[in-house]
N, C-alpha and C positions, 0 to 999 in steps of 0.2 A: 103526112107521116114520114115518108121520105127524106122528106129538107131535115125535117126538126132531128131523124137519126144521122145524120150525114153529120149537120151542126154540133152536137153532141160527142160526135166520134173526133171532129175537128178539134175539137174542144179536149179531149182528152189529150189527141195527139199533142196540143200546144204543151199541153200541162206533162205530159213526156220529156217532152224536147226540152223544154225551160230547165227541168229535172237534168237533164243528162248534161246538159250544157253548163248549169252552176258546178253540179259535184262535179265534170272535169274543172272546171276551172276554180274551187275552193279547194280541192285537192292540192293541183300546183300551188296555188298560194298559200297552202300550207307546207309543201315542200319548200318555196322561195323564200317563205318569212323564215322555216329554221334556220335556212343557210345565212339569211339574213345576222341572224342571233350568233351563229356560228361565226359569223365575221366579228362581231362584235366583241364575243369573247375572244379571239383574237387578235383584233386590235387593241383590247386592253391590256393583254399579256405581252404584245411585245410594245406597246407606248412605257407600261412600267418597267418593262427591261430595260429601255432605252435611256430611263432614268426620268421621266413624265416630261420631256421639254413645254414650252409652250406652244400652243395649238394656234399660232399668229400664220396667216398664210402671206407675212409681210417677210424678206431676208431682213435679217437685222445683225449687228454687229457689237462685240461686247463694249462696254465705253468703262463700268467700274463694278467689282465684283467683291460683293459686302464680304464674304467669306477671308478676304485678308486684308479687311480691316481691322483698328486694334482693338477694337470690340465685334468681333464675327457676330454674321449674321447672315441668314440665309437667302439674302435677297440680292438681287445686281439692278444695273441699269444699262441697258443697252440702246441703240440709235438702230431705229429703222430706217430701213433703205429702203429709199424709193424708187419703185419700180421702172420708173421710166428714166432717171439715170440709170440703172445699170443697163437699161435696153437701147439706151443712144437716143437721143433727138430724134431720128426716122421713126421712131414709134410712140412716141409720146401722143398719150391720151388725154392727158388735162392741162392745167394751167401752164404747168412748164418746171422746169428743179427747183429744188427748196432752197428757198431764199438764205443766207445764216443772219442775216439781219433784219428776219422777221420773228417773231416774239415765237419761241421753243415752245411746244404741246411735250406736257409728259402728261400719261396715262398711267394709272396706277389702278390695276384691278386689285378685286376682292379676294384675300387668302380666308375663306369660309369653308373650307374643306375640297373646293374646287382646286383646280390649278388656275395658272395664268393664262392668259391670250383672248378669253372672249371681248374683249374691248378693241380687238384686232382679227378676227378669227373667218371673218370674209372680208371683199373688195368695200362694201358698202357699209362702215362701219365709222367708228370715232376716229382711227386711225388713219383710214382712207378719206377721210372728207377733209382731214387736218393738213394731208400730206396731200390733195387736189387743189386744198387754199396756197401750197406754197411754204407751211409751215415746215420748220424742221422739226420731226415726233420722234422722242425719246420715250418707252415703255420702262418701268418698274416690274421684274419679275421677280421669280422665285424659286428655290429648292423644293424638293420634298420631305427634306428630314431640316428638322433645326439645328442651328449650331447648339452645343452644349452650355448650357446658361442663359442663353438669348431671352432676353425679356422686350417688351415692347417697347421701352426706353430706347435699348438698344436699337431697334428695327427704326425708333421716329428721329435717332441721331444719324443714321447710317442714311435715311430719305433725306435730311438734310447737306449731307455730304453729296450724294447721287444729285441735288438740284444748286446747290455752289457749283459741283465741276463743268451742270449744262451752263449755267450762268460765265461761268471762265471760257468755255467754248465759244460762247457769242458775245463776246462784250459789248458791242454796238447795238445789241437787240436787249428791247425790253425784257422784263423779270417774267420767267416762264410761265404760261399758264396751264396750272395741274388739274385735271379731271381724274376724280377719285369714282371708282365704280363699288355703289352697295357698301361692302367692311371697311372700302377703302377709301370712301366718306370723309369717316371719323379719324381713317389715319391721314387723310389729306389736313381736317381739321386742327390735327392734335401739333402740326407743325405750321400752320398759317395763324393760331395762337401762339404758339412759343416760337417762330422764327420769323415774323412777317418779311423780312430782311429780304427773304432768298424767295419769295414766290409772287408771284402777279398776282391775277382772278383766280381762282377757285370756283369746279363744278364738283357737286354734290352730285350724282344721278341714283336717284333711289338707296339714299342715304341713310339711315336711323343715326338720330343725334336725340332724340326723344323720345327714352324707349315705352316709355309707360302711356304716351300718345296710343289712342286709337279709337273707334267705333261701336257702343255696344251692338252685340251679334253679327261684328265682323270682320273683326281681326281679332280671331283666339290665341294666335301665338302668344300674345303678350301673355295671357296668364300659366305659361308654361313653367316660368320659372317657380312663379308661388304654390303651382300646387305640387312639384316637384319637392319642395322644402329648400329650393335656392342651389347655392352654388354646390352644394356638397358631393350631389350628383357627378358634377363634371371633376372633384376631386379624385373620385371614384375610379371613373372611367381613365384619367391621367396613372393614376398606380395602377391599374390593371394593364395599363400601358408601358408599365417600367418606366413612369416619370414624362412620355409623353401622351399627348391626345391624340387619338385617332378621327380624322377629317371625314369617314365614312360617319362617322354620330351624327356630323353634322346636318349632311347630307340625308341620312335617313330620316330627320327630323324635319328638315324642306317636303319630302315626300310625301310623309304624312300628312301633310295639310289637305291635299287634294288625291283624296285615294281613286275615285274616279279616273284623274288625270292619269296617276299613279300605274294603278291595278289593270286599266281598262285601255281607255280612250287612245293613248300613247303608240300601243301597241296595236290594237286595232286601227288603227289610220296608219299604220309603216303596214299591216294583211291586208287592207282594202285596197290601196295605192303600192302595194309590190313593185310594179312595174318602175316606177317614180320617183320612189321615195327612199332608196336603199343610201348614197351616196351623201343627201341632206341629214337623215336621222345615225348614220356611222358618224359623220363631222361632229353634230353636238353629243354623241355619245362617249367620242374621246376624249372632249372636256369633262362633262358632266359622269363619268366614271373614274378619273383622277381624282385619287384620294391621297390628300397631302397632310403631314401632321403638325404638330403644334408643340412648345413644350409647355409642360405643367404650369409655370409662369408668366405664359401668354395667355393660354385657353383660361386661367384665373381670374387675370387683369382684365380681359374682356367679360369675363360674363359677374364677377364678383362686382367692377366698379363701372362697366358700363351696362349693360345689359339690366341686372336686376336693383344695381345701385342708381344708377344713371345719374351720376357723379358728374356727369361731363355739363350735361344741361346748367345743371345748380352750381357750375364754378368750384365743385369742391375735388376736382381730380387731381391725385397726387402722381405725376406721373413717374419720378424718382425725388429721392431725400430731396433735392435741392430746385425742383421743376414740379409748380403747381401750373395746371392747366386751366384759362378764363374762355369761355367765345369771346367775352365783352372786349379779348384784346386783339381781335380781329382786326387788321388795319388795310387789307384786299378788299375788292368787288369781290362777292357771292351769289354766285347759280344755282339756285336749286329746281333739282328735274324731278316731280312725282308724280305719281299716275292712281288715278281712282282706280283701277283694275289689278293694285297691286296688294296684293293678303299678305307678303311677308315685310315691307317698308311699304303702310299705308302713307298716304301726304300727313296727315297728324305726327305723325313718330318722324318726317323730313322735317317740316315745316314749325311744330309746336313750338321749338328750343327760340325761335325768333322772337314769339311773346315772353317766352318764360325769360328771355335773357335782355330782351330791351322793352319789355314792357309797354310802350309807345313807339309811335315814328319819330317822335320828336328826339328822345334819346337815341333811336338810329343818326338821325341825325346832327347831334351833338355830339356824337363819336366819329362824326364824319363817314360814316360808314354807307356800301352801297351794299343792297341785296336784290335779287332779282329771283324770283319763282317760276316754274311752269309746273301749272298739274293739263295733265294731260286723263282724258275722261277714260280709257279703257285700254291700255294695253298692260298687259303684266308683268312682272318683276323682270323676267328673259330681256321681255322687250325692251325696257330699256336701255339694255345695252346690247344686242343681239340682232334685234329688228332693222332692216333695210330702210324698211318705212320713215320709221325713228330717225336713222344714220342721216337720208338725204330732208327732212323735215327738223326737227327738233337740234339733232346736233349740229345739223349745216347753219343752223342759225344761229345758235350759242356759239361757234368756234367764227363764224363769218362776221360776227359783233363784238368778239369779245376784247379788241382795243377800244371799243367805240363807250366799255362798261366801263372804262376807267374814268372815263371823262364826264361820265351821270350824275348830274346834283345828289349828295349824299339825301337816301332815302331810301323807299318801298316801293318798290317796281313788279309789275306783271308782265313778262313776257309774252306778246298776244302773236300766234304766226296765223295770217289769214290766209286762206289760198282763194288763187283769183289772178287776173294779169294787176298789172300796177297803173296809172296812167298815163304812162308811156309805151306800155304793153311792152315794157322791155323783160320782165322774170313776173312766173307764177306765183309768187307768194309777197308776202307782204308782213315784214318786223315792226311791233311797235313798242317801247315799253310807258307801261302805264301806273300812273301812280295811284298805288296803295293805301290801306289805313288797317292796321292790327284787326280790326272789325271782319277783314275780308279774309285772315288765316283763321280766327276763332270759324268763323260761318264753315269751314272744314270740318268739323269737328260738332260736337253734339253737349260741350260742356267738358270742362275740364274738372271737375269735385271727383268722378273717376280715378284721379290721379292720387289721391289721398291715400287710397289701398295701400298701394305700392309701397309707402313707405313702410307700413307693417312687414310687408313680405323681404323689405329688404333687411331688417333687424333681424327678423326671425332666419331670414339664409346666412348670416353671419354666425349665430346662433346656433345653427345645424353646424355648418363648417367647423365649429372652433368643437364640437362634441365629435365629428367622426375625425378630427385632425389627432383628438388625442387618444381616443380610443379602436378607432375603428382601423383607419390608415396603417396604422405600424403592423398590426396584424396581416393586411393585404397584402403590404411591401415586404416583408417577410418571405411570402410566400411566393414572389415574383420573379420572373430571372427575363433576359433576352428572349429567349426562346419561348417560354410561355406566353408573352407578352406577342408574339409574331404569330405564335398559332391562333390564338384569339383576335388578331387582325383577320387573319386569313382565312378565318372563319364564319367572320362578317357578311351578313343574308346577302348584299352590294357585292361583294366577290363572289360567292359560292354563284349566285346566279350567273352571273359572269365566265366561271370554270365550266360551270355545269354543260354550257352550249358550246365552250371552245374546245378545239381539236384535242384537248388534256381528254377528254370524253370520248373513248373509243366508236360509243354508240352514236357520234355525230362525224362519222369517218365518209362514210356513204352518203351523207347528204350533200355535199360537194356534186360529187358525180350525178345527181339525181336531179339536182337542181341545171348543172350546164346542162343535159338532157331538156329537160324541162323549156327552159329559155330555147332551145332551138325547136323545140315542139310546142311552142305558146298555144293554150286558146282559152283567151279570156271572154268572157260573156259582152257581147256587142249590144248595142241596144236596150231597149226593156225587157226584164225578167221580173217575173213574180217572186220567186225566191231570191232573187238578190234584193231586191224589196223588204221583204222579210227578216231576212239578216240585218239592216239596216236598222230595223225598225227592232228586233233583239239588241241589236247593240246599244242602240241609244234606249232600251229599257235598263239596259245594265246601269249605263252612266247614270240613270236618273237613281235608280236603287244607291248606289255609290253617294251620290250626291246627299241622300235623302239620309244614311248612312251618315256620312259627314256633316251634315246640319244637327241632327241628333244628338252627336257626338259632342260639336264643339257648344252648343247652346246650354248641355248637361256640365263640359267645362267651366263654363262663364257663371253657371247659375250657382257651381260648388265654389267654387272660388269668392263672388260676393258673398256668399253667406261666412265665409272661414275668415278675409279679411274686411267684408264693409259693415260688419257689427260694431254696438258701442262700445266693446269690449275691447276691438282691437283698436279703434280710433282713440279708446282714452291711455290706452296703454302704449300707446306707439302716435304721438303726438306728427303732424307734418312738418317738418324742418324747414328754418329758413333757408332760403335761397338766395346764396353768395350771390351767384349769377345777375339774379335780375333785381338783385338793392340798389336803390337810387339814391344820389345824397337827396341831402335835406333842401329843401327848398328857400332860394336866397331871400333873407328879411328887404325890407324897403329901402336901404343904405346900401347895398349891395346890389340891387335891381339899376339904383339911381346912377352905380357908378358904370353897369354893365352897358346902359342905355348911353352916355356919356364915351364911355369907350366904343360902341358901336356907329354914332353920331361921328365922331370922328376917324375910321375905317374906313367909312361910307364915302367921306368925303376924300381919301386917301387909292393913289396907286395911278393915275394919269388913262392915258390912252389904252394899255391893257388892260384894267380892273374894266374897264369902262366899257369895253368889246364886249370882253367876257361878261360881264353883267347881262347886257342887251341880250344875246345870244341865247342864253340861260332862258330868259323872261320870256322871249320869241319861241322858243323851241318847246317851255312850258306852256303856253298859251292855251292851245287845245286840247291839255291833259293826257298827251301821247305825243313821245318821242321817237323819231323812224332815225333809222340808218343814214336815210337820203341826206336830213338834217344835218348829221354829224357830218357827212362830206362835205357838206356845204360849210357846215362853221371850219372842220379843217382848210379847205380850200382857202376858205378866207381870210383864215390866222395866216398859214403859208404867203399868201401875196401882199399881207399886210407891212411894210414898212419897221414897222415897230416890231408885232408879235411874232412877225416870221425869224427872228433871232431866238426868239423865247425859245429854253429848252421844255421837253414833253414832261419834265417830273415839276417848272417853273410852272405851265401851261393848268396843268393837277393841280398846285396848290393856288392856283385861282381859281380855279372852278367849285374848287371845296369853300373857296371865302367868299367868295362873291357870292354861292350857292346861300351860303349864311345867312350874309348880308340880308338878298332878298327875304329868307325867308321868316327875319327875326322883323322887318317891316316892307314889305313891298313897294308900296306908294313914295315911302322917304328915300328909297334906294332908289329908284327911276330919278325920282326929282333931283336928287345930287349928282346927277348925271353933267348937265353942266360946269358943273366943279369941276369934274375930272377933264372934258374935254372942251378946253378954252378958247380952241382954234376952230373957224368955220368948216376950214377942210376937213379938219379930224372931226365935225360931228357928220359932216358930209357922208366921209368914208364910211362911218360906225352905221350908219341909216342904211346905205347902201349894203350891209352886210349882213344887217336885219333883217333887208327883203329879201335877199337871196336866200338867205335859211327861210322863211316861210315860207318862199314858193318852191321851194326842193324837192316837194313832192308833188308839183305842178299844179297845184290847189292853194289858194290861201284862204281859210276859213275866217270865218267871221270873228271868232276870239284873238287869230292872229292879226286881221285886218285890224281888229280892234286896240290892239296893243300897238300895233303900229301906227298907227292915228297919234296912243298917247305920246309913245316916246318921239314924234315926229314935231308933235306940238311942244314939251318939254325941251326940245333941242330946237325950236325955235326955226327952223327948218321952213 
């Protein structure tokens, strides 16, 4: 009887102590998380003071500032400095200074209500990996207020200016390659369409070019606009704006999606992790509380003809009177980065505009076109541009290959990165790109008849538009001035939170003091606690209500939306439009085949010891249905010391690899065989053999399919 009261008593005491040990230490942590919040609204009030610069923890330097150009606009471009020039040689961490006669990185983030810099915004970022390669990186930034007039015409002639002057800056170096992050996608697109001129490769990273792409029961966004009644909304919110958008809409409409994330979890992980986490969650605070605006003209063009129109996909985008926008006139290598984990640019709404627009590999093909995807299985929209992970994984790969994409037989490629040593055990990972067939983007996807909808909702938002432009609008803008239109910013739930917890707030004067206090009086709970267990275990009931909340929510959206536009009513009324984009001509009668074959036949046999490389090389490097990096050295190395091709220039070198690419792929067998045509000298098939082995053993393997092809071309050349 004894033990068992002793035991009992022990047992309370635990349950005492557990007790006084949490409430002191959720206490604190309720004192550290305000002051946390206290900071936050602080830092937001003076980053807007400051005038929102960008949040790049790179120096950088102005290079040209759209504002005085002759069409103003509120963007610049500036050249980031690399840290380890301006720190001298004795402290250099990576490769060594940037080259200027290695091929320019511009970065061009997304103006979505955010500001600029997340594509730069730590060490281990696109920016950082670009400028570790050696690259010289120029970023695209921006104002917070637009120039007056500014349309989006403007902003994609002003990016084309900003990427000539990088281009005048390194003449000796290839045509820049631009990485457009999210909005900035479509505006990388909307000028590697109309300017191919002025730009290299092209990276998409969680891009929508396909907005009506997605998932039933998994990306609700899309049906926002339809059940909204289209653009009219956003004309709304512009006049209450005195004529511009407010980027806090946008923003609150991101939110939304995830109110868990949102309401709860966000914030409960900066109280749980106090100690930790105060310095990481300020950083993406100061981006992601930069509220930047738009004018009426832009916020329009975007969501009128791309968003609910999706104009851009179908070739039918008017960008000004004199400037139609195509994909199909894509004449760059394209990357595209998506991620299953991402709700706001699912891979459908990246990727779909590829079928919608070339319909086959073959017509990628026959536009000479290369495209190159990665979906990535679970990080989230942040993460693709934000993520550490991502930066030394995904982007170190894309920015470490990407002369190596110019030179890819035109087609459909997957970007596969393995991790693992190599067989040389010299690097952990391992680039392969493999080729594709349209089959392997639709398997993304659950069916595209979905896409039918849309075109109802986009008549009927035009529809709404042209009824509240003539009646409802004049009456709002009437009622509008400067100041009205500033206090209904300011009053924005995204700010008022914000004021509410910064020093503007008398009643968060003392938390300061309370908090340093605090931090020198710490005592956090050590070890196991029951009650902290508990808490744990509330919190993640919250999230799951939230979540359950949110499923609810969006499955009620998705269900009212089919019923409103996937009836017969609306499909007979609102017919789906052909699509500019992805028409194909007509298919050539048999006089026309006869002369194609005849002309090919004679190609084949045309262009000497370079077509004749290049062919081989192509065929070798195809063989096993994945092409590595190691490869491409190999064939460089080998053009380089070659006699003949080492004079070839790099845009000479490209349009062999485009014809030759052809060649083989219009007949295989007859392209090998004409191979001695081209090289009539024993040496030069000598050489050509010798060159073909070293590209399949480049990755210290030669597989059977390449063995195999080397046997052919071996016996073909008589060898």
């Amino acid at each position: 009887m004894e033990t068992a009261i002793s035991s009992e008593s022990f047992g309370v005491t635990n349950w005492l102590n557990d007790w006084f040990t949490y409430a002191t230490d959720a206490t604190q942590r309720i004192v550290l998380f305000a002051d946390i919040m206290r900071k936050r609204g602080n830092l937001y009030l003076e980053h807007a003071h400051a005038g929102q610069p960008p949040v790049l923890v790179f120096d950088f330097e102005m290079v040209l500032d759209g504002r005085y150009l002759e069409r103003p606009v509120n963007y610049a471009i500036v050249k980031i400095i690399d840290p380890d020039e301006r720190a001298g040689d004795n402290k250099k961490n990576n490769s060594g200074k940037s080259d200027p006669e290695l091929r320019p990185i511009v970065v061009i983030d997304p103006r979505a209500g955010h500001g600029p810099g997340i594509g730069g915004s730590k060490l281990d970022s696109q920016i950082g990996v670009a400028l570790k390669a050696g690259h010289p990186v120029y970023f695209v930034t921006f104002y917070t207020d637009p120039e007056p007039g500014q349309t989006i015409a403007d902003v994609q002639r002003a990016e084309v200016k900003f990427l000539e002057e990088v281009r005048r800056r390194h003449p000796h170096a290839d045509l820049p390659a631009v990485i457009g992050n999210c909005q900035a996608g479509w505006a990388t697109a909307l000028i590697g369409a109309d300017r191919p001129d002025v730009t290299g490769p092209m990276v998409f990273n969680g891009s929508p070019l396909s907005y009506w792409g997605g998932v039933e029961g998994a990306n609700p966004m899309r049906y926002k606009g339809g059940l909204s009644g289209g653009v009219w909304l956003t004309s709304l919110w512009s006049d209450l704006g005195n004529g511009t958008f407010d980027g806090a809409n946008l923003v609150y409409g991101f939110e939304e999606l995830n109110p868990a994330h949102t309401m709860w979890t966000k914030q409960y992980h900066v109280y749980a992790n106090v100690d930790t986490e105060e310095e990481r969650y300020l950083n993406f605070e100061k981006w992601w509380g930069g509220f930047f605006k738009m004018n009426r003209e832009e916020i329009h063009f975007i969501v009128d003809s791309l968003f609910v129109g999706n104009e851009l996909e179908q070739g039918r985008l008017r960008l000004d009177e004199d400037t139609w926008v195509n994909l199909k006139d894509f004449k760059d290598p394209i990357v595209v980065f998506a991620s299953q984990g991402d709700n706001i640019t699912p891979p459908q709404q990246a990727l779909n505009w590829i079928y919608k627009v070339y319909k086959t590999v073959d017509e990628i093909k026959r536009n000479g076109q290369v495209i190159v995807y990665i979906v990535h299985p679970r990080i989230g929209h942040l993460g693709i541009f934000v993520g550490s992970k991502t930066a030394r994984k995904e982007h170190s790969s894309i920015i470490g290959t990407v002369d190596m994409i110019e030179y890819l037989a035109p087609g459909l490629y997957e970007m596969v990165i393995t991790d693992g040593k190599t067989a040389d055990q010299t690097t952990d990972r391992t680039v392969e790109f493999v080729p594709r067939q349209m089959e392997d983007i639709l398997a993304l996807d659950d069916g595209l008849e979905d896409d039918c909808a849309f075109t109802a909702v986009a008549a009927i938002s035009k529809f709404n538009d042209k009824v509240y432009m003539s009646f409802i609008s004049p009456v709002v803008r009437s009622m509008m001035l400067d100041t009205t239109a500033e206090v209904i910013r300011q009053l924005h739930p995204l700010r008022t939170q914000r004021y509410v917890f910064a020093d503007l707030n008398p009643m968060m004067w003392p938390v300061k003091y309370w908090a340093d206090w605090i931090k020198k009086n710490r005592l956090p709970v050590k070890g196991e606690n029951v009650f902290s267990e508990w808490e744990k275990k509330w919190s993640e009931a919250i999230a799951i209500s939230l979540d359950y909340f949110r499923d609810s929510r969006d499955l009620y959206l998705e269900s009212t939306f089919k019923l409103l536009y996937e009836n017969p009513w609306m499909k007979t009324l609102f017919p789906e439009q052909e699509r500019v984009a992805g028409t194909r001509p007509e298919e050539a009668d048999g006089i026309e085949k006869q002369i194609r074959n005849e002309l090919w036949q004679k190609t084949s046999e045309q262009g000497g010891v370079e077509a004749a490389v290049v062919r081989i090389i192509l065929a070798v490097s195809a063989a096993d249905a994945a092409i590595n990096p190691r490869e491409y050295m190999a064939a460089h190395d080998a053009i380089v010391s070659c006699d003949r091709l080492g004079k070839l220039s790099r845009t000479r070198i490209k349009h062999l690899v485009k014809q030759q690419a052809a060649i083989i792929d219009h007949d295989k067998q007859g392209a090998l065989k004409a191979l001695p045509k081209l090289l009539t000298r024993k040496a030069s098939r000598q050489k050509a053999f010798e060159i073909a082995y070293s590209v399949a053993q480049a990755d210290l393997k030669i597989d059977r399919q390449e063995q195999d092809m080397l046997d052919q071309i071996k016996a073909i050349l008589k060898l």
